[in-house]
TORGUBA-901044 format. One record per residue (C-alpha): residue in three letters; z, y, x. Coordinates in steps of 0.001 Angstrom, whole numbers, plus 500000, padded with zeros to 6 digits. Layout:
N
[ALA [Z Y X]]
...
//
This chain:
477
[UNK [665287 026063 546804]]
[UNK [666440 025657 543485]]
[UNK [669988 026258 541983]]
[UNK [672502 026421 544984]]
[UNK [675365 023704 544694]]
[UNK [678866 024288 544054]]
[UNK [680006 023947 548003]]
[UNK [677306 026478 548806]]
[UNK [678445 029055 546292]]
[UNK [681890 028753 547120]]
[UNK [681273 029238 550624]]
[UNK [678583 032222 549599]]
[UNK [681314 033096 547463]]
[UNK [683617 033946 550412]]
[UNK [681000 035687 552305]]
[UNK [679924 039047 553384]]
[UNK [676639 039826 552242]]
[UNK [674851 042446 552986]]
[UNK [671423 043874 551326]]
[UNK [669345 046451 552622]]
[UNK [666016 047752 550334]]
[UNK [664229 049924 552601]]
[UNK [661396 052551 551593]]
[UNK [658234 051293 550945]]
[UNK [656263 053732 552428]]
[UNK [657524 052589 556004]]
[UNK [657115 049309 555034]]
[UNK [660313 048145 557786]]
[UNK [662070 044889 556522]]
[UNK [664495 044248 554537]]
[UNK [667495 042585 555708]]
[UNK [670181 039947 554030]]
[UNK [672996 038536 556031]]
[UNK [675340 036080 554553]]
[UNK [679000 035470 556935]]
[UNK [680959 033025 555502]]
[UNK [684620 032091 556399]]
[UNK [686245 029536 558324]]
[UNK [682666 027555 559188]]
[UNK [683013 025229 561809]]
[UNK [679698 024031 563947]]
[UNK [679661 020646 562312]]
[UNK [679771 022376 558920]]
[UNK [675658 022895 558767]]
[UNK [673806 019820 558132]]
[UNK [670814 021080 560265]]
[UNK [673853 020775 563584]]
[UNK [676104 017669 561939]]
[UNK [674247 014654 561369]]
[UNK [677451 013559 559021]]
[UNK [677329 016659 557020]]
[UNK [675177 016238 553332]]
[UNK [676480 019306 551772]]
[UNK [674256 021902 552683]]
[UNK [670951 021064 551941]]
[UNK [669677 024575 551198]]
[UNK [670969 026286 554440]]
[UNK [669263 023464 555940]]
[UNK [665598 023382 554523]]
[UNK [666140 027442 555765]]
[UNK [666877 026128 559172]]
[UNK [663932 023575 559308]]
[UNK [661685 026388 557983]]
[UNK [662952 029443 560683]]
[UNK [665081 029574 564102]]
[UNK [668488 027769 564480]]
[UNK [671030 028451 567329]]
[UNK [673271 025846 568717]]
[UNK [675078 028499 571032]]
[UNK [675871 031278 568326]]
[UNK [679338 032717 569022]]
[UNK [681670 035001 566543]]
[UNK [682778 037958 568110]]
[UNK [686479 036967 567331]]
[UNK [687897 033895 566120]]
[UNK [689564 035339 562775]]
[UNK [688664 038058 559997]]
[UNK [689021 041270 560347]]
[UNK [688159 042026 564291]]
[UNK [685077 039270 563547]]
[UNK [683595 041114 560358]]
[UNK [684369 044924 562590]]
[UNK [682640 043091 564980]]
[UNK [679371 042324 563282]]
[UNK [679560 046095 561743]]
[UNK [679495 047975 564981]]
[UNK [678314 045825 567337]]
[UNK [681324 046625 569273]]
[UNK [684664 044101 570082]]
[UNK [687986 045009 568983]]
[UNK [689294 046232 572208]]
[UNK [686220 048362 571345]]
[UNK [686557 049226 568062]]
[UNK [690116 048921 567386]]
[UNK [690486 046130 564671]]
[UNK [692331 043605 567053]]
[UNK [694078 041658 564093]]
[UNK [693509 040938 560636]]
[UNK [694323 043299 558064]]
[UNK [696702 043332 554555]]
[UNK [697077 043715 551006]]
[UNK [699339 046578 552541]]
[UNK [697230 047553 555268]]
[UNK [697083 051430 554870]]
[UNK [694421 051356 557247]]
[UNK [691136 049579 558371]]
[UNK [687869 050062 560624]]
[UNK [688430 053303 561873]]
[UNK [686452 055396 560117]]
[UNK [685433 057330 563604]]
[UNK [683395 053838 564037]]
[UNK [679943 054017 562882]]
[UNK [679262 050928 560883]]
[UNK [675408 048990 560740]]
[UNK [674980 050195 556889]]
[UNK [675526 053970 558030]]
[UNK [672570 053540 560239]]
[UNK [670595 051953 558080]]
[UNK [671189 053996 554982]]
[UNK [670570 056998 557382]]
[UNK [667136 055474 558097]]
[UNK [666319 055370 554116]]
[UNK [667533 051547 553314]]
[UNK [669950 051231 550030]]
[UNK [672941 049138 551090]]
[UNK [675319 046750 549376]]
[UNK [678143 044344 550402]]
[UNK [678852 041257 547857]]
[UNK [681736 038987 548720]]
[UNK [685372 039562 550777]]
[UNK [685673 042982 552855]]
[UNK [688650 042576 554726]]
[UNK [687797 045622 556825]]
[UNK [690774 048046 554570]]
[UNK [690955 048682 551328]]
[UNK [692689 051937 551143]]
[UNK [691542 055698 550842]]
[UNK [688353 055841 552774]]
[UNK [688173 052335 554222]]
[UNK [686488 050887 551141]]
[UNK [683192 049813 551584]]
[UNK [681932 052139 549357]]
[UNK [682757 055264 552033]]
[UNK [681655 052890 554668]]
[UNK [678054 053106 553960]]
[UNK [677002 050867 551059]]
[UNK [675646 052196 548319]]
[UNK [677031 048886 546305]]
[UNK [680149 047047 546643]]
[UNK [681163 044091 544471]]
[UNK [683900 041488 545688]]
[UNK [687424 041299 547311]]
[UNK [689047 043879 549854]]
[UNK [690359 040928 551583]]
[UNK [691319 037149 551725]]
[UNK [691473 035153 548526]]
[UNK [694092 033329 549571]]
[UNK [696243 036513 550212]]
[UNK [698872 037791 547608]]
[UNK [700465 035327 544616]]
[UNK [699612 033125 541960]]
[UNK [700993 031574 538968]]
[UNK [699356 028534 539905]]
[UNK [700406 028089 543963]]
[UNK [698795 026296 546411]]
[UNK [698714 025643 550201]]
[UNK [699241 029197 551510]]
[UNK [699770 030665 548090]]
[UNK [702905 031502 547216]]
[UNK [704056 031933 543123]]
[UNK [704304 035515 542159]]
[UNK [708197 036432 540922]]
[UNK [708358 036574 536903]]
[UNK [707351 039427 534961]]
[UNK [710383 041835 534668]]
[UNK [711910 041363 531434]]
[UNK [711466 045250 531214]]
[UNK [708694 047623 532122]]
[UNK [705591 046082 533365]]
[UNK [704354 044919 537200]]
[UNK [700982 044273 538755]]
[UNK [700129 041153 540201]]
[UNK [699494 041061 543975]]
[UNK [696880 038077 543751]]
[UNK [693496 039259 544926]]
[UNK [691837 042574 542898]]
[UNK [688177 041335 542288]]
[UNK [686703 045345 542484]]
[UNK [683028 046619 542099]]
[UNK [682556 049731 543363]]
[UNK [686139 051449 543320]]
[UNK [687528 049390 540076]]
[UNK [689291 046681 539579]]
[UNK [687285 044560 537469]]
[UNK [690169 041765 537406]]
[UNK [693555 040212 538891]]
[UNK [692499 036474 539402]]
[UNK [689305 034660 540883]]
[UNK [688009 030622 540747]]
[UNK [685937 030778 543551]]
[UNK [685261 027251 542928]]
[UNK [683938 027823 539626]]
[UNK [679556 028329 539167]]
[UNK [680585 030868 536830]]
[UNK [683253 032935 538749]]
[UNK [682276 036838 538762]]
[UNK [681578 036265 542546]]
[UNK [679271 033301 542484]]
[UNK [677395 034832 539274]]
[UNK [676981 038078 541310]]
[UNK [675368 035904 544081]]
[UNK [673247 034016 542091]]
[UNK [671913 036782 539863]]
[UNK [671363 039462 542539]]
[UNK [668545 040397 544513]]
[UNK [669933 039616 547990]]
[UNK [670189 036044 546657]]
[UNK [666843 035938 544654]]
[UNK [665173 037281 548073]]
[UNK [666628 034336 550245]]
[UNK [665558 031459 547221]]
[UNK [662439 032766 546150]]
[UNK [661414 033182 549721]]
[UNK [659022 036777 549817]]
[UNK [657054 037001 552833]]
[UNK [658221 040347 553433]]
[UNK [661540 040771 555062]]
[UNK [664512 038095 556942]]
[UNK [667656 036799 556257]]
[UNK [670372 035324 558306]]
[UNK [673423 033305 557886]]
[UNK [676602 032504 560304]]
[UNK [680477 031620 560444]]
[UNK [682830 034610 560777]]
[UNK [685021 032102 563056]]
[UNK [685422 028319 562963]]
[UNK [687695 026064 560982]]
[UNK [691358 026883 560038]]
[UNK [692678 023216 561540]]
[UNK [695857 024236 559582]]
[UNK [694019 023671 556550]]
[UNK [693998 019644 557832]]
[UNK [691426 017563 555965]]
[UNK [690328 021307 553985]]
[UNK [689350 022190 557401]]
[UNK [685505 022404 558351]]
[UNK [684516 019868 560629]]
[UNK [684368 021263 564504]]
[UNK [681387 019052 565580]]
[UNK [681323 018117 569144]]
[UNK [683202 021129 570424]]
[UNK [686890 019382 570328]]
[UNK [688744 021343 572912]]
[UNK [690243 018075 573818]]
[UNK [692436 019667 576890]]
[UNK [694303 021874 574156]]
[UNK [694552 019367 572146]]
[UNK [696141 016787 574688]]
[UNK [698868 019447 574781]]
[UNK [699425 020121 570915]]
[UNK [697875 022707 568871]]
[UNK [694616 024034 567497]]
[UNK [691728 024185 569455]]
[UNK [689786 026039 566363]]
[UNK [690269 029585 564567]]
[UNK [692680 032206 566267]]
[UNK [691822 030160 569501]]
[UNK [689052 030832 572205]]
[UNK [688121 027198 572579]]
[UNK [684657 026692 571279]]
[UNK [685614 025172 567800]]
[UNK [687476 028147 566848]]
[UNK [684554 030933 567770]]
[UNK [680829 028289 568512]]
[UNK [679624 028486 564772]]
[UNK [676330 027800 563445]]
[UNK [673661 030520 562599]]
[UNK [670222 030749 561459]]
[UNK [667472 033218 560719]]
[UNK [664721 033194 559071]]
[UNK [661523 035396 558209]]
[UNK [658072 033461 557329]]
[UNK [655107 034705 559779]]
[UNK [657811 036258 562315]]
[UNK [660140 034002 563032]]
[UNK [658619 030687 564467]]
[UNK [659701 027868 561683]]
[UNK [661118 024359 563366]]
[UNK [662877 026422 566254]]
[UNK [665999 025571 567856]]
[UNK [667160 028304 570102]]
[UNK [670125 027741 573324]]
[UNK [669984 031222 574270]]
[UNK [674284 032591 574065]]
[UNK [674208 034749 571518]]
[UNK [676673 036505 569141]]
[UNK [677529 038004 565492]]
[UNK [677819 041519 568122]]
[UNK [674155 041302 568263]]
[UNK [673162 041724 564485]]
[UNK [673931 045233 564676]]
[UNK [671499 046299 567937]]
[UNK [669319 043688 566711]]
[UNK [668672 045203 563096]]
[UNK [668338 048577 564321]]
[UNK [665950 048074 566804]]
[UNK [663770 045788 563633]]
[UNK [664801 049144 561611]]
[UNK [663488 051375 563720]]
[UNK [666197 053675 564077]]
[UNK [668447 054431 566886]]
[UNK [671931 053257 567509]]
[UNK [674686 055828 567585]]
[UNK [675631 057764 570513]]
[UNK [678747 058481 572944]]
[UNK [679579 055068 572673]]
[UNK [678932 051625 574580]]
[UNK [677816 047950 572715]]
[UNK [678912 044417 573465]]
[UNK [675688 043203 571544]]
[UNK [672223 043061 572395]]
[UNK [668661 043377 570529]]
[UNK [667436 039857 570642]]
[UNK [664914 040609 568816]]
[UNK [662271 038781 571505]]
[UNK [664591 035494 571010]]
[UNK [663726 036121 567136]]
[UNK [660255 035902 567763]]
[UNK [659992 033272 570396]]
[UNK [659088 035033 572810]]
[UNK [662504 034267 575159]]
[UNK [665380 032163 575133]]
[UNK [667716 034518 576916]]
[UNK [670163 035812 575720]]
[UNK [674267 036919 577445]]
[UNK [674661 036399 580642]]
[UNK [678129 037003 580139]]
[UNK [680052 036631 576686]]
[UNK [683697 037998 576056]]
[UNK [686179 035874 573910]]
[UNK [689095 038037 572844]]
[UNK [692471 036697 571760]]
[UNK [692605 036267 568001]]
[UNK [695560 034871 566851]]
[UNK [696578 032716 569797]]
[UNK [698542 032864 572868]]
[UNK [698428 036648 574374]]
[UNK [698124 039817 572910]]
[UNK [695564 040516 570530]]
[UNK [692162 041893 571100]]
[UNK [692421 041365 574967]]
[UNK [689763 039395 576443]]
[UNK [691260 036600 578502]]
[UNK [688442 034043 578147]]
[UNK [684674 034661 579044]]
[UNK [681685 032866 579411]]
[UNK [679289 033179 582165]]
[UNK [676066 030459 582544]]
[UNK [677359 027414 581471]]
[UNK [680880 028165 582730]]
[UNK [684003 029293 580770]]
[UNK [687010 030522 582618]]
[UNK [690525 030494 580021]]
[UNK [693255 032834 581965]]
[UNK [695282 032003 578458]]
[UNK [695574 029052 576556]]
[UNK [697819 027620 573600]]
[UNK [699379 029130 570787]]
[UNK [697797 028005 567318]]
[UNK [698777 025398 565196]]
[UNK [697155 022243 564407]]
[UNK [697168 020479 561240]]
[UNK [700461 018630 562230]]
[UNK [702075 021540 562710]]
[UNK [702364 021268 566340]]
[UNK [702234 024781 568546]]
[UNK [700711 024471 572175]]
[UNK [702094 026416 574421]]
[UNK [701559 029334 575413]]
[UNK [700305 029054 578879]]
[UNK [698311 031505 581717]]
[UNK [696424 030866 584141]]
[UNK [695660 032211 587619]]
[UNK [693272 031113 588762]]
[UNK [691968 030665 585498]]
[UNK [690825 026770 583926]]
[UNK [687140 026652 584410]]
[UNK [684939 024471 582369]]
[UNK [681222 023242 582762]]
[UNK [679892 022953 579322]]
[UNK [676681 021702 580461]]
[UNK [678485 018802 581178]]
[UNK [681881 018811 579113]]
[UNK [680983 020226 575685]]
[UNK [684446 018915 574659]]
[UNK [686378 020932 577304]]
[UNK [688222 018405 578343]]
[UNK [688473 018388 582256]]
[UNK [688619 021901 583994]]
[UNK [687001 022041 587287]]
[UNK [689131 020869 590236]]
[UNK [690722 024474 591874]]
[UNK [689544 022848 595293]]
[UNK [686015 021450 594685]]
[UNK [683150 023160 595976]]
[UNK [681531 023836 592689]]
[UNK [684845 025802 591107]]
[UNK [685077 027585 594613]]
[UNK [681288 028649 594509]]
[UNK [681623 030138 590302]]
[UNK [685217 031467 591015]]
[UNK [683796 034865 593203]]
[UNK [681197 035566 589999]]
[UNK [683433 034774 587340]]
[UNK [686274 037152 588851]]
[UNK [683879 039887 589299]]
[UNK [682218 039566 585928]]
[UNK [686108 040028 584088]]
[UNK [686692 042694 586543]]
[UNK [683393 044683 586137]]
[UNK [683581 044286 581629]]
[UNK [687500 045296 581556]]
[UNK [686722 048395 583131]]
[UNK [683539 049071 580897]]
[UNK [685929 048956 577943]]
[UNK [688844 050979 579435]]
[UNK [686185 053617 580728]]
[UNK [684212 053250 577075]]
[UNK [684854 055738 573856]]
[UNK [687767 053071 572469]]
[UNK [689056 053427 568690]]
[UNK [692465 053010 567519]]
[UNK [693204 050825 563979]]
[UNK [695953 051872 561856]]
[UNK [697450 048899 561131]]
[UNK [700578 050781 558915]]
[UNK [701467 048811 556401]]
[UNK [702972 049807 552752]]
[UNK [703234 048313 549784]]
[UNK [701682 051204 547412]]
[UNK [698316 050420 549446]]
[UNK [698249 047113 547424]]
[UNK [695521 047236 545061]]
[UNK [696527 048183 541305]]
[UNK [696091 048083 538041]]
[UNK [697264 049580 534582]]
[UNK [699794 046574 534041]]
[UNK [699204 047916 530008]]
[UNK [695787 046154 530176]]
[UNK [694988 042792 529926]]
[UNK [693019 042234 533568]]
[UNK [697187 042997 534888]]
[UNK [699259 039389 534986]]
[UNK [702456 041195 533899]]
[UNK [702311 042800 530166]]
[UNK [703952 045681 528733]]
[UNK [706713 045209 526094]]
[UNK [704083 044345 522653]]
[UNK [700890 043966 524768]]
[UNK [698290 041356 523293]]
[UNK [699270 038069 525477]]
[UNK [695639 037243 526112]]
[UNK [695375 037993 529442]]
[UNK [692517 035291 529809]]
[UNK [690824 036541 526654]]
[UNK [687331 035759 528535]]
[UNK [685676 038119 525601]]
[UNK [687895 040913 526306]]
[UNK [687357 040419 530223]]
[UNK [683502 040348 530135]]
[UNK [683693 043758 528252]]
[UNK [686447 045886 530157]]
[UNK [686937 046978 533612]]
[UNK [690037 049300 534664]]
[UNK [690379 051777 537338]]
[UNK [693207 051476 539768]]
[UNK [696145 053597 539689]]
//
């Protein structure tokens, strides 16, 4: 595949990845899954006829199994990533909302997360890229079941910078006396800060050189036989982010849209939770595949189990499925009923007030995100709920007429499928997240040293000294 371009590091760059080396004697798999943020539909070339930029992902797509109906468990961060960890949504799980640089909590660490099981079942672990799952005591990745952590505890674009940007704010001056840490992202391997600042749209960033030069990347580019390797959107496009935005494809949401506001991340509307996916693993998966079977990011953890053989953990009830025989060709089903909860949006976070049964998807909330113009929709519920056909109305632009024989005839199925999964989760084992916040859980650093933005009284002012920051790392404080 060659050396990956600069659009496909950054977004690498910004991803989860997770490796998994198992023992050769059993001779299971080994696993790499790449989640990158804010990727709409559109955003794979292999979906988007418009899109050039990601020939790599692409060729991997042409040469294994793409699915056009891949759904994130959540349409932001946090509760998407928890998500894909446990195989459970965040009215599951607890992680509802995304998380801060003052969080004091994170996953609840009574949740057993996909690298537990796997390290449990002899497979070394490692996470490269953004956590965003906590950051504080034991909520780092590194007491979360990876044996190797290098990256960012949360969102790049989280904190201050002495060069601001949209949604970065300047950091105050350095006090004239005494010294300060920087609150721009800590970029930690392990449980050190390695540094205070990251160009994630730099080739030779610490992130996209970690990428490039480890083995979770050498597997997926020197393609071994032996093993498989996935890659998906965490949640669609940030329309905010206006032309930065990822490109939604066909999946519009035009009847939010009519209204004002987003119809992409924090919404349920496809663009903001419909992303693209792919897997491949020469001689298993079937190459040239295109797969319509309603999936999710909850079904990587059953799924990789099950290919693991080990077992999934007890006294507790999943939202994902082992679609393992949809891997391997050998069906094309997949839900017959998928759960969208509130992410940001209209309505309280977590709850699930939009699900998908068939081709049918029934919104009991709608509204609430902003668009790139800055316009809010509002906040509206429904009862009866809007019903869409997306066989025929991909955009979701004309609900089903209350009286027609056709929303009268799904109505009865789609009541009793929201009726029958809310009380699955109140009846199921259901976490709590600690979503505390205080500012000593911010990630820190000796401010005497240079990888700190503030300096002591008489420290050496190279702070960007790139010899001295190649050569140090500092522990937090």
């Amino acid at each position: 595949m060659g050396t990956p371009s600069p659009r496909t590091v950054l977004v690498l760059a910004a991803a989860l990845v997770g490796l998994s080396a198992p023992r050769a004697a059993y001779g299971q798999p080994n696993f790499i899954v790449i989640l990158a943020d804010d990727v709409g539909w559109g955003d794979l070339g292999a979906n988007w006829a418009e899109t050039k930029e990601t020939p790599h992902l692409d060729e991997l797509a042409a040469e294994g199994m793409r699915f056009v109906d891949f759904h994130s468990a959540a349409s932001t961060c946090s509760p998407s990533r928890a998500s894909l960890l446990t195989g459970r949504l965040g009215a599951r799980n607890g992680v509802t909302h995304n998380f801060a640089i003052t969080s004091v909590g994170g996953l609840p660490l009574n949740e057993t997360t996909l690298a537990e099981v796997l390290r449990e079942a002899g497979y070394s672990t490692g996470a490269i890229g953004k956590w965003h799952l906590g950051h504080h005591g034991r909520h780092h990745p590194s007491f979360r079941g990876f044996d190797y952590y290098f990256g960012i505890p949360y969102s790049h674009d989280m904190g201050c910078t002495d060069t601001p940007g949209y949604n970065l704010p300047p950091c105050p001056p350095c006090p004239r006396h005494g010294a300060a840490a920087s609150f721009f992202p800590a970029g930690w391997r392990e449980r050190t800060v390695t540094r205070r600042w990251l160009f994630l749209s730099s080739r030779t960033s610490p992130l996209s050189n970690s990428l490039s030069t480890s083995a979770a990347w050498r597997h997926a580019t020197q393609r071994r036989q032996r093993g498989s390797s996935g890659g998906r959107g965490d949640n669609g496009p940030w329309a905010q982010k206006c032309e930065l935005a990822g490109r939604l494809g066909p999946f519009l949401g035009a009847w939010q849209r009519q209204r004002g506001g987003s119809s992409a991340k924090q919404t349920t509307w496809e663009g903001g939770h419909r992303v693209p996916a792919l897997a491949y693993w020469p001689g298993r998966i079937p190459a040239k595949q295109t797969s319509r079977a309603l999936l999710s990011t909850l079904d990587i953890f059953p799924t990789l189990v099950a290919l693991a053989g080990a077992a999934l953990p007890p006294n507790r009830r999943f939202d994902g499925l082992d679609v393992s025989p949809v891997l391997f060709g050998w069906s094309d089903v997949g839900h017959k009923v998928l759960l969208h909860p509130n992410s940001g949006a209209a309505g309280k976070a977590g709850e699930i007030e939009t699900l998908r049964l068939a081709q049918y998807k029934a919104f009991y909330t709608t509204g609430g995100a902003m668009a790139c113009d800055g316009s809010i929709g509002p906040a509206e519920h429904h009862q009866p709920p809007l019903i869409f056909n997306l066989d025929r109305d991909i955009q979701e632009q004309e609900p089903l007429a209350v009286a027609s024989r056709e929303y009268q005839a799904v109505l009865p199925a789609i009541s009793r499928a929201y009726a029958q999964a809310l009380e699955d989760i109140a009846t199921d084992n259901v976490s709590v997240a600690d979503y505390f916040k205080d500012p000593a859980a911010t990630p820190c650093c000796n401010a005497q040293h240079v990888a700190c933005r503030c300096q002591a009284p008489g420290s050496h002012a190279a702070m960007l000294d790139r010899r001295t920051e190649r050569r140090a790392t500092w522990p937090c404080l």
